[in-house]
PDB file with one MODEL, atoms N, CA, C and O in Angstrom:
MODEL        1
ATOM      1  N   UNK A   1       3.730 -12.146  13.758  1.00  0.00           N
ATOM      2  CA  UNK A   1       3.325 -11.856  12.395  1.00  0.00           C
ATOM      3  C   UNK A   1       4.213 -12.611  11.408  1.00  0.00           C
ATOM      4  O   UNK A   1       3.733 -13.014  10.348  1.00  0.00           O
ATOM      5  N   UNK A   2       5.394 -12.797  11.700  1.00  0.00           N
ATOM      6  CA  UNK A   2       6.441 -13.320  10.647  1.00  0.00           C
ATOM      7  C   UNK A   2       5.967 -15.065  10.716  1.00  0.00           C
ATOM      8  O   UNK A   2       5.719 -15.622   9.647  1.00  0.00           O
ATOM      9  N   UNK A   3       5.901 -15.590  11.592  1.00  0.00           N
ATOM     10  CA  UNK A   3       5.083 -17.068  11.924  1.00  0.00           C
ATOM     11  C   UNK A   3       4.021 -17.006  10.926  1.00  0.00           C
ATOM     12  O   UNK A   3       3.953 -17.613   9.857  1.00  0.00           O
ATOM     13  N   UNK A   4       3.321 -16.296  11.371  1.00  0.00           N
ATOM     14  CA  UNK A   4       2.213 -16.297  10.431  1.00  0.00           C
ATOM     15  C   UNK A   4       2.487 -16.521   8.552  1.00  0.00           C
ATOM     16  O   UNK A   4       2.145 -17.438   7.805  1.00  0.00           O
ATOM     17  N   UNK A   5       3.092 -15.488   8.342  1.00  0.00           N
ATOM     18  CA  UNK A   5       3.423 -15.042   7.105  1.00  0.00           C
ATOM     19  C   UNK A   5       4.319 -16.427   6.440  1.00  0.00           C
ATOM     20  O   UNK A   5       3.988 -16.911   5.357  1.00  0.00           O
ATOM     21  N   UNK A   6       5.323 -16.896   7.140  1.00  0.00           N
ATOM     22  CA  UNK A   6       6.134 -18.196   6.993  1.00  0.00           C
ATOM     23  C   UNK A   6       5.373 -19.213   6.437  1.00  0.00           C
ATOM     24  O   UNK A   6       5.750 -19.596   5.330  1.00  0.00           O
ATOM     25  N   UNK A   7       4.046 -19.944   7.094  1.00  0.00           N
ATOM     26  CA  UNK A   7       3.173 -20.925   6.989  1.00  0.00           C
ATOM     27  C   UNK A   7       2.334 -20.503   6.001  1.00  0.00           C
ATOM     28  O   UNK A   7       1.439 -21.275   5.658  1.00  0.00           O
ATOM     29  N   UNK A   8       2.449 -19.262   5.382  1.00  0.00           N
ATOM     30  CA  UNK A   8       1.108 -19.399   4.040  1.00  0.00           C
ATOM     31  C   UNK A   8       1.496 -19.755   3.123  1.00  0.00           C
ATOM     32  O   UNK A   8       2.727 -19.764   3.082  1.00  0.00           O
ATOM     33  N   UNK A   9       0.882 -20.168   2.073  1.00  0.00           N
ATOM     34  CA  UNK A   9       1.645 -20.307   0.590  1.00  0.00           C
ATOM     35  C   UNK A   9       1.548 -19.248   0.357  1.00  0.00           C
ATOM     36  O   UNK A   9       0.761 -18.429   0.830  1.00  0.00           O
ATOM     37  N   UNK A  10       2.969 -19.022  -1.015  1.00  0.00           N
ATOM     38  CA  UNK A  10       3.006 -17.718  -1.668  1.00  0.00           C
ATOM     39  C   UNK A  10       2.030 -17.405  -1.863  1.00  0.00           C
ATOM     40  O   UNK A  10       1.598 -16.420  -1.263  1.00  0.00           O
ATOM     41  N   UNK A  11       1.113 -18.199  -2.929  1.00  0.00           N
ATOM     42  CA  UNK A  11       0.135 -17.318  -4.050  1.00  0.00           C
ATOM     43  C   UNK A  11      -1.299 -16.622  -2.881  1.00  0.00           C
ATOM     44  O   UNK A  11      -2.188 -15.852  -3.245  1.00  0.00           O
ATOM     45  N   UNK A  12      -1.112 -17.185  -1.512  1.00  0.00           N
ATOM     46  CA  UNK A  12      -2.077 -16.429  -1.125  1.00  0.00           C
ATOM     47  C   UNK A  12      -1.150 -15.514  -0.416  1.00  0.00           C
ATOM     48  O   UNK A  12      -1.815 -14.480  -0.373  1.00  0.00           O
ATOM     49  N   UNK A  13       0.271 -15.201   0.314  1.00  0.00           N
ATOM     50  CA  UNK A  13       0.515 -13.943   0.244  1.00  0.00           C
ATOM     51  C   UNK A  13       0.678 -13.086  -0.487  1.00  0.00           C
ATOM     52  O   UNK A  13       0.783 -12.004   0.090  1.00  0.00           O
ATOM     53  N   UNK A  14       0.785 -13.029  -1.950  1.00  0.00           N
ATOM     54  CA  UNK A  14       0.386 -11.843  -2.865  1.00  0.00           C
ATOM     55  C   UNK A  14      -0.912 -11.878  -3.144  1.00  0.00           C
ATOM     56  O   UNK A  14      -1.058 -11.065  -4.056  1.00  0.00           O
ATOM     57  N   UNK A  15      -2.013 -12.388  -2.863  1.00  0.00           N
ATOM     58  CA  UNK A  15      -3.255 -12.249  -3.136  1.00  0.00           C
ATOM     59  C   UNK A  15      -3.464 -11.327  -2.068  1.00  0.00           C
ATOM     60  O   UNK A  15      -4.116 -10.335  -2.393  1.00  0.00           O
ATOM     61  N   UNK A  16      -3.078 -11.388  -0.851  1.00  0.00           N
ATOM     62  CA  UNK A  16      -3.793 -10.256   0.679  1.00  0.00           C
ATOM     63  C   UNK A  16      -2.402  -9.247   0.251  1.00  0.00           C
ATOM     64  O   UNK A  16      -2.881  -8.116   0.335  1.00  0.00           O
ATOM     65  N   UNK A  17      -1.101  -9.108  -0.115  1.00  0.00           N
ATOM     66  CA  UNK A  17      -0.408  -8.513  -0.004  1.00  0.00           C
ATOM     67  C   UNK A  17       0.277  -7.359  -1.319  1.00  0.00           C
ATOM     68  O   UNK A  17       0.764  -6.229  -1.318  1.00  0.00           O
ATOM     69  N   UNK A  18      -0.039  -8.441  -2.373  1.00  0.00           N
ATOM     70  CA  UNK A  18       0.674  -7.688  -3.772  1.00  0.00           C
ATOM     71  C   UNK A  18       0.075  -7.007  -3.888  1.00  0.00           C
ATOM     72  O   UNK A  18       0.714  -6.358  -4.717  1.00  0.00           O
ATOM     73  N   UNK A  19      -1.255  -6.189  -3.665  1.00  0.00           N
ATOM     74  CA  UNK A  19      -1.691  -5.034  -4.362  1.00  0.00           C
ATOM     75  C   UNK A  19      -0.563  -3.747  -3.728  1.00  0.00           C
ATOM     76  O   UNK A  19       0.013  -2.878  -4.383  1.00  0.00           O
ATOM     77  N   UNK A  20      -0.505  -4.028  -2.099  1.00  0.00           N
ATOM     78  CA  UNK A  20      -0.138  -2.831  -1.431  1.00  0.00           C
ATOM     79  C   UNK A  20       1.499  -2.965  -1.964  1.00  0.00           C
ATOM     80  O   UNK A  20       2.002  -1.907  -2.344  1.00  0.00           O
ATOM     81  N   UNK A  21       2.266  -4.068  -2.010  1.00  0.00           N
ATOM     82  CA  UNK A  21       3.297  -3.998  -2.470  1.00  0.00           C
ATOM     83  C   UNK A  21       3.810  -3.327  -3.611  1.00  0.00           C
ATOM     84  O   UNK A  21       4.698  -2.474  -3.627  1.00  0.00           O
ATOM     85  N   UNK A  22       3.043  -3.884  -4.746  1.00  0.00           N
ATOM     86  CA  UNK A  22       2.949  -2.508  -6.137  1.00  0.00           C
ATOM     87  C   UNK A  22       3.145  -1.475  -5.971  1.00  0.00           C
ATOM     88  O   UNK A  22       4.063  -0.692  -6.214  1.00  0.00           O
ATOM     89  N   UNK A  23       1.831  -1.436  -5.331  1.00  0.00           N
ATOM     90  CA  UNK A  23       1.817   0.646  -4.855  1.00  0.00           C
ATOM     91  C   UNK A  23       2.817   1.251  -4.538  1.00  0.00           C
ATOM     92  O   UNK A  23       3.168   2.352  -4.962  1.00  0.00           O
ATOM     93  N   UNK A  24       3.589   0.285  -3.431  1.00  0.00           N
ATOM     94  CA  UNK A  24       4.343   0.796  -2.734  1.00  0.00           C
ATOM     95  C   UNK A  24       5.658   0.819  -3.693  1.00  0.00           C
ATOM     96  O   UNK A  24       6.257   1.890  -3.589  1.00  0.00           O
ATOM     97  N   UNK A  25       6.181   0.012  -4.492  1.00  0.00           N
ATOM     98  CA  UNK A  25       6.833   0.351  -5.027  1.00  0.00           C
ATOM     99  C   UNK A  25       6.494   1.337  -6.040  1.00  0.00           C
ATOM    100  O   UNK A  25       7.393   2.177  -6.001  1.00  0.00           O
ATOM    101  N   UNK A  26       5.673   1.637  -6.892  1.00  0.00           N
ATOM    102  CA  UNK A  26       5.492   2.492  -7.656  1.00  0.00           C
ATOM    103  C   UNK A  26       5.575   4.117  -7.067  1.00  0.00           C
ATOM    104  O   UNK A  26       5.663   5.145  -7.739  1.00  0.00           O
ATOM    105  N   UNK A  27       5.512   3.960  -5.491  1.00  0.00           N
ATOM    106  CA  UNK A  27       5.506   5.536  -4.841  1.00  0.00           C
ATOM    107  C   UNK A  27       7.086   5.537  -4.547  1.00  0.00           C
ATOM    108  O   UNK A  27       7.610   6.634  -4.357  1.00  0.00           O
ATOM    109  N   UNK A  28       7.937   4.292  -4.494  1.00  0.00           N
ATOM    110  CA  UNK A  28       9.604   4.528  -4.339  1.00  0.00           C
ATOM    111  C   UNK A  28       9.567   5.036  -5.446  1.00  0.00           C
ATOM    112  O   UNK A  28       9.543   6.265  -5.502  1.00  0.00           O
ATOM    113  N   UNK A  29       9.551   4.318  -6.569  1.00  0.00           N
ATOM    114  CA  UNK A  29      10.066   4.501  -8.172  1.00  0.00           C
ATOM    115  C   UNK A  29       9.841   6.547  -7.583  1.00  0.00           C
ATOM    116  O   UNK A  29      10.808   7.243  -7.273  1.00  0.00           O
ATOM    117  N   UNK A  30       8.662   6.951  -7.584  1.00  0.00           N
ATOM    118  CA  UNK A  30       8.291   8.248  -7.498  1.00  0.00           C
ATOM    119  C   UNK A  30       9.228   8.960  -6.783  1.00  0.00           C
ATOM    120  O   UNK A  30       9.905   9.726  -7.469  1.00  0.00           O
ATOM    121  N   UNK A  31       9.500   8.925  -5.414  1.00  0.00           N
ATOM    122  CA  UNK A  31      10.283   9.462  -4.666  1.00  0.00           C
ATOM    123  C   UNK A  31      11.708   9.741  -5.409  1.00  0.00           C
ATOM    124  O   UNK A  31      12.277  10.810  -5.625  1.00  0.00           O
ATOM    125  N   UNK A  32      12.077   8.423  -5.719  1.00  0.00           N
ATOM    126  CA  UNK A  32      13.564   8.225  -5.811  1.00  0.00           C
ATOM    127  C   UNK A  32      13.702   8.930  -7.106  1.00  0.00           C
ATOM    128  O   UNK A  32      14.793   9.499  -7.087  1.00  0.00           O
ATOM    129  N   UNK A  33      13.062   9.156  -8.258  1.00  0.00           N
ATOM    130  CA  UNK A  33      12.952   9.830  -9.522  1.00  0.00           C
ATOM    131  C   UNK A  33      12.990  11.432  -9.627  1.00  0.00           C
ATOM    132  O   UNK A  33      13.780  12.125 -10.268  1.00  0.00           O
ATOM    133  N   UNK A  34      11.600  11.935  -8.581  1.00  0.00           N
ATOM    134  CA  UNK A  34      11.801  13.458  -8.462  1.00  0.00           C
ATOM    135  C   UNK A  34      13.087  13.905  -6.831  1.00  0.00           C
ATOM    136  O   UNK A  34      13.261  15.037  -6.381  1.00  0.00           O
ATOM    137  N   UNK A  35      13.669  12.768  -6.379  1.00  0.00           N
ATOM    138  CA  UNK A  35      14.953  13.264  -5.909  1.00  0.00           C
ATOM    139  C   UNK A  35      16.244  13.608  -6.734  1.00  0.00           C
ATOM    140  O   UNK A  35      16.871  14.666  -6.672  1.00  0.00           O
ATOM    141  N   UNK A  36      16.542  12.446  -7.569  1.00  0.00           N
ATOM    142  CA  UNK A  36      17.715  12.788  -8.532  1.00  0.00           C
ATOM    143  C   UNK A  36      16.917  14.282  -9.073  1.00  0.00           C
ATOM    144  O   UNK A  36      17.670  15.228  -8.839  1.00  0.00           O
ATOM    145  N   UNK A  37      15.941  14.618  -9.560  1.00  0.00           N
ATOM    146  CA  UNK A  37      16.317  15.741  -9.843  1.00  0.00           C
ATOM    147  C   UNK A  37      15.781  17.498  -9.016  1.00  0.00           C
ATOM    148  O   UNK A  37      15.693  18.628  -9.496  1.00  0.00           O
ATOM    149  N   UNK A  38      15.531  16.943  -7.624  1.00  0.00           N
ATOM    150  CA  UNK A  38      15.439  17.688  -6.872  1.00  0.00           C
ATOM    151  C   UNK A  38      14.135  18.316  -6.742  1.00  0.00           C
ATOM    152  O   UNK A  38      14.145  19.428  -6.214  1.00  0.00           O
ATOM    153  N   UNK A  39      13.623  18.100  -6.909  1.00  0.00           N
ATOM    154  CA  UNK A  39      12.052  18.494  -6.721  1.00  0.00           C
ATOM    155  C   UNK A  39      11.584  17.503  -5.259  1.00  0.00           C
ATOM    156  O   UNK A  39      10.902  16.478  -5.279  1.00  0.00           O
ATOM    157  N   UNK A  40      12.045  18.019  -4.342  1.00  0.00           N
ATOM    158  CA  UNK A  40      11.790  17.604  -3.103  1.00  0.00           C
ATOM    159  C   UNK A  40       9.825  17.632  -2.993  1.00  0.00           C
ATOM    160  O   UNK A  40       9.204  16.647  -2.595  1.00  0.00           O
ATOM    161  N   UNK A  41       9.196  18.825  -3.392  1.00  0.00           N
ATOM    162  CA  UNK A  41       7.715  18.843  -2.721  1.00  0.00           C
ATOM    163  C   UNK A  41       7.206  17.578  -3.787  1.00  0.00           C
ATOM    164  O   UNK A  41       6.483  16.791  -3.177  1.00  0.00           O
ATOM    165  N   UNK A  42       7.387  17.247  -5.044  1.00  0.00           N
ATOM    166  CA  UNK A  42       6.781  16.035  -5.298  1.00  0.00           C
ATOM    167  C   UNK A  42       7.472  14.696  -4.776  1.00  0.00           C
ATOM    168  O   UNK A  42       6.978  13.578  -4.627  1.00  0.00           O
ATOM    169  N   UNK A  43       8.556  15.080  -4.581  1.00  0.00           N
ATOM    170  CA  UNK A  43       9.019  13.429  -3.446  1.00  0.00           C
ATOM    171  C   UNK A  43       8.039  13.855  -2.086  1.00  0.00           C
ATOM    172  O   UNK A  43       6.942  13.298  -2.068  1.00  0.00           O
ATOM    173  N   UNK A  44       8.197  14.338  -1.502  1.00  0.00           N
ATOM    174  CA  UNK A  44       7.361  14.263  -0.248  1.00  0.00           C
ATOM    175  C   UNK A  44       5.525  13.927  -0.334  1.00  0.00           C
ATOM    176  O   UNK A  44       4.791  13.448   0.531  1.00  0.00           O
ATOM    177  N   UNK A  45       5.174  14.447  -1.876  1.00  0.00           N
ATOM    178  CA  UNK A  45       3.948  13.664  -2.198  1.00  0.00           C
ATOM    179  C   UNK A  45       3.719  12.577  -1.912  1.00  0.00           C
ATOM    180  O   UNK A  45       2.922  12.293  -1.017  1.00  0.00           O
ATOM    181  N   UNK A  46       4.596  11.398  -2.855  1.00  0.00           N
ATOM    182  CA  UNK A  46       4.617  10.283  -2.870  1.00  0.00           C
ATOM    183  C   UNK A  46       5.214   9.585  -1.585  1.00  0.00           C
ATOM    184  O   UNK A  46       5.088   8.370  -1.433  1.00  0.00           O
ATOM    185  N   UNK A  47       5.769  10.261  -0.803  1.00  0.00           N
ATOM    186  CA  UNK A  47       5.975   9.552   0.788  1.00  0.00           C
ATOM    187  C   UNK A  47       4.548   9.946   1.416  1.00  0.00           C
ATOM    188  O   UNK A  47       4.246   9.456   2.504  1.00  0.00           O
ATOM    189  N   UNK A  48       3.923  10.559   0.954  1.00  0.00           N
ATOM    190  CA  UNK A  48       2.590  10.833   2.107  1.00  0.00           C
ATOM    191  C   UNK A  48       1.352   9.992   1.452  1.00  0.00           C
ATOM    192  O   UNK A  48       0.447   9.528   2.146  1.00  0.00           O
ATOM    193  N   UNK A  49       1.407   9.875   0.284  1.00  0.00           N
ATOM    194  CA  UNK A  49       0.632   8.936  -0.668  1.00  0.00           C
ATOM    195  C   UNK A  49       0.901   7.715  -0.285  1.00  0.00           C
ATOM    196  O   UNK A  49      -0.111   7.022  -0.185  1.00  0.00           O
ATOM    197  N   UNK A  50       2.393   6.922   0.096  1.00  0.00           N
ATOM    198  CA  UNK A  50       2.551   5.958   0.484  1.00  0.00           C
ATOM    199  C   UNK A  50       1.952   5.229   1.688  1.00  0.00           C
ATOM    200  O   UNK A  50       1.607   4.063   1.876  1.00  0.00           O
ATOM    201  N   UNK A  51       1.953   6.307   2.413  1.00  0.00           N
ATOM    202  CA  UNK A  51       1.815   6.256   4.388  1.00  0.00           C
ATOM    203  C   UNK A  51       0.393   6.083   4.065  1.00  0.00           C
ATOM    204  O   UNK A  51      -0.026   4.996   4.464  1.00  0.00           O
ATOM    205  N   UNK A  52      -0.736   7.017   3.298  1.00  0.00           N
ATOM    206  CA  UNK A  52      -1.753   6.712   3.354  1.00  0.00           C
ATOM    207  C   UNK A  52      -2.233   5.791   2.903  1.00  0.00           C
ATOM    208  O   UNK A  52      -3.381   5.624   3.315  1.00  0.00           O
ATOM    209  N   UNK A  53      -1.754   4.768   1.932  1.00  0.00           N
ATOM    210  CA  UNK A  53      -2.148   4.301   1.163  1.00  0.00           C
ATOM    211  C   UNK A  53      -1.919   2.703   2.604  1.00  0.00           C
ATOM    212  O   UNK A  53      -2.594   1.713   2.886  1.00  0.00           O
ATOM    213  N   UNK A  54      -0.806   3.207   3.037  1.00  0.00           N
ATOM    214  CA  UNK A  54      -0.886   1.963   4.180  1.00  0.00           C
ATOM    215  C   UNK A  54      -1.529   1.730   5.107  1.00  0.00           C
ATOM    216  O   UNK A  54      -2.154   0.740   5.489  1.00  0.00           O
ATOM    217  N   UNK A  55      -1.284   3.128   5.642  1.00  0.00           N
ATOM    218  CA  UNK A  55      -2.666   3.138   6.950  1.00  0.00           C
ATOM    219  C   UNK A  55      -4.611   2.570   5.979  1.00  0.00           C
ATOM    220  O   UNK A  55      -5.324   1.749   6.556  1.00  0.00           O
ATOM    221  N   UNK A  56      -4.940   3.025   4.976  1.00  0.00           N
ATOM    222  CA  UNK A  56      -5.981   2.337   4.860  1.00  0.00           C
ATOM    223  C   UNK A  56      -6.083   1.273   4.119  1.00  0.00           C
ATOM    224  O   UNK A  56      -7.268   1.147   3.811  1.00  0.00           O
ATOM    225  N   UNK A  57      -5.206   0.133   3.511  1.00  0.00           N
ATOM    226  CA  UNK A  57      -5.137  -0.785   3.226  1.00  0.00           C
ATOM    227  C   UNK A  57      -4.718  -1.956   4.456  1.00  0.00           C
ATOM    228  O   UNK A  57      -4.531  -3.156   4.255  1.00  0.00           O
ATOM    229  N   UNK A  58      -4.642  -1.323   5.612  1.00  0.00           N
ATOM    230  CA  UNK A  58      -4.924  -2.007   7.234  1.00  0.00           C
ATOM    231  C   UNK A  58      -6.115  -2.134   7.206  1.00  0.00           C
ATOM    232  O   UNK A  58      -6.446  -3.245   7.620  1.00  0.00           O
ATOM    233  N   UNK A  59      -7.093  -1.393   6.851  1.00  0.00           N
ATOM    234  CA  UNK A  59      -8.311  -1.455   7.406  1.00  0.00           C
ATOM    235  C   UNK A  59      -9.012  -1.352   5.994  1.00  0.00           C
ATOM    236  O   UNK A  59      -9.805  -0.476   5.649  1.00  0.00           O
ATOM    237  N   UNK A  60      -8.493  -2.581   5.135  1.00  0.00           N
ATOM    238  CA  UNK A  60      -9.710  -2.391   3.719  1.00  0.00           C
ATOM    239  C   UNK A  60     -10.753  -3.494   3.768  1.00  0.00           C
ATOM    240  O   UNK A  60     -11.452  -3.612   2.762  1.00  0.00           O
ATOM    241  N   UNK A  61     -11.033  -4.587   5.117  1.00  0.00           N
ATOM    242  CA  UNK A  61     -11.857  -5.642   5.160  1.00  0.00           C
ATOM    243  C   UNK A  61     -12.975  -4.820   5.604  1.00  0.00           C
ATOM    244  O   UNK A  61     -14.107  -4.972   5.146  1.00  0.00           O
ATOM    245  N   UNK A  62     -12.526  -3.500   6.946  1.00  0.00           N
ATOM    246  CA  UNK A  62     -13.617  -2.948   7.708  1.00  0.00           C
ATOM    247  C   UNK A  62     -14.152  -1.941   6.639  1.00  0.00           C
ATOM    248  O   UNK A  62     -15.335  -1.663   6.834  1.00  0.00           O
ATOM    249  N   UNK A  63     -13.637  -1.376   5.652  1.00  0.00           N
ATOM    250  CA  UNK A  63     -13.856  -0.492   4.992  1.00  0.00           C
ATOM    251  C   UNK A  63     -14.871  -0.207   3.664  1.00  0.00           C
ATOM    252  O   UNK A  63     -15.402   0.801   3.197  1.00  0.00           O
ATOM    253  N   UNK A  64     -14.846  -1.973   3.231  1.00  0.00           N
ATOM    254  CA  UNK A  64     -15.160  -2.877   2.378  1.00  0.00           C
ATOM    255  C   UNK A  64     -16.784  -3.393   3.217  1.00  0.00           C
ATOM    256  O   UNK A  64     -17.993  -3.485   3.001  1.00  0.00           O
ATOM    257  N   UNK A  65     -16.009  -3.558   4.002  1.00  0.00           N
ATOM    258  CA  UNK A  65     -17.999  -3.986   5.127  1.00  0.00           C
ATOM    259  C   UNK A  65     -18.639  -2.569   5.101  1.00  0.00           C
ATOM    260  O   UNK A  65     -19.846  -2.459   4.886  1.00  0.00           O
ATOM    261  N   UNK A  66     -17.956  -1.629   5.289  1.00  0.00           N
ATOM    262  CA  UNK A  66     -18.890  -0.680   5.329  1.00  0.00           C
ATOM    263  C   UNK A  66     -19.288   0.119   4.190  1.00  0.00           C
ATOM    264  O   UNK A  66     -20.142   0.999   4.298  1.00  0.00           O
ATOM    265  N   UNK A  67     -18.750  -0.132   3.193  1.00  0.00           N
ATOM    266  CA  UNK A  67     -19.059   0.515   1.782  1.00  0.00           C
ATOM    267  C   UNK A  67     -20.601  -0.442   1.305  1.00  0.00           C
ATOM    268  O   UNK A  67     -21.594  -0.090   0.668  1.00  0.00           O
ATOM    269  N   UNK A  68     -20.248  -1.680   1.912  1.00  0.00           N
ATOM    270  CA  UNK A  68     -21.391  -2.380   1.195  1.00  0.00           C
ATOM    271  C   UNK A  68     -22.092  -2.572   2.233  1.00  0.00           C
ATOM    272  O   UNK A  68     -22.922  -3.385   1.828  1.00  0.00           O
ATOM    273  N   UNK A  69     -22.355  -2.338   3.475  1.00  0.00           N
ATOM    274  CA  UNK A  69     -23.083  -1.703   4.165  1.00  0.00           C
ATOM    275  C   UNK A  69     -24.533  -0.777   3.680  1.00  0.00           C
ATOM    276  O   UNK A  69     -25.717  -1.111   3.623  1.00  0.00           O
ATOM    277  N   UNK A  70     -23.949   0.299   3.426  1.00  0.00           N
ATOM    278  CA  UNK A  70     -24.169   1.255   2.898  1.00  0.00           C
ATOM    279  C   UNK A  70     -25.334   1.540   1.739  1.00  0.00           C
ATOM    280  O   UNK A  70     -26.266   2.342   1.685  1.00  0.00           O
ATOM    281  N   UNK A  71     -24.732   0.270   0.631  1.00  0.00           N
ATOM    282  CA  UNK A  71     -25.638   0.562  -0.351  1.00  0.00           C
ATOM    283  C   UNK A  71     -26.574  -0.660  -0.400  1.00  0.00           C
ATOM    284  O   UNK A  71     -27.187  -1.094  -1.375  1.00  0.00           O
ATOM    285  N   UNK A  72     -26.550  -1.156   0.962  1.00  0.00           N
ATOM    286  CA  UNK A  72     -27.733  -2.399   0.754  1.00  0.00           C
ATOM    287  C   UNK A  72     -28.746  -2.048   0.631  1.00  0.00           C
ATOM    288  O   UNK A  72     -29.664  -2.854   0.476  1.00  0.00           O
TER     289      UNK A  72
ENDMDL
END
């Protein structure tokens, strides 16, 4: 995977990659914010928001075929 990733140009690894990267930082920013002040059940939100948000942005080509699938 890292081979892979090496040989692309940037602007097309943030085109397949920067959306999930954002996110993902915007769910640290989250975590790390309601830790300083201790509100653990909304940090654990945003770690489970994260995980999901990864597991189906693996599978947003198949997901994407099948949405438009759907409304043909």
């Amino acid at each position: 995977m890292a081979a892979t990733i090496e040989r692309r140009p940037i602007n097309i690894f943030i085109e397949d990659w920067g959306a999930l990267i954002l996110l993902l930082i915007f769910c640290a920013i989250g975590v790390i914010k309601n830790l300083r002040v201790n509100d653990f059940g909304h940090a654990k939100s945003y770690i489970i928001t994260g995980l999901v948000i990864m597991g189906l942005y693996m599978f947003r080509f198949q997901i994407g075929d099948l949405l438009i699938g759907l409304f043909q």
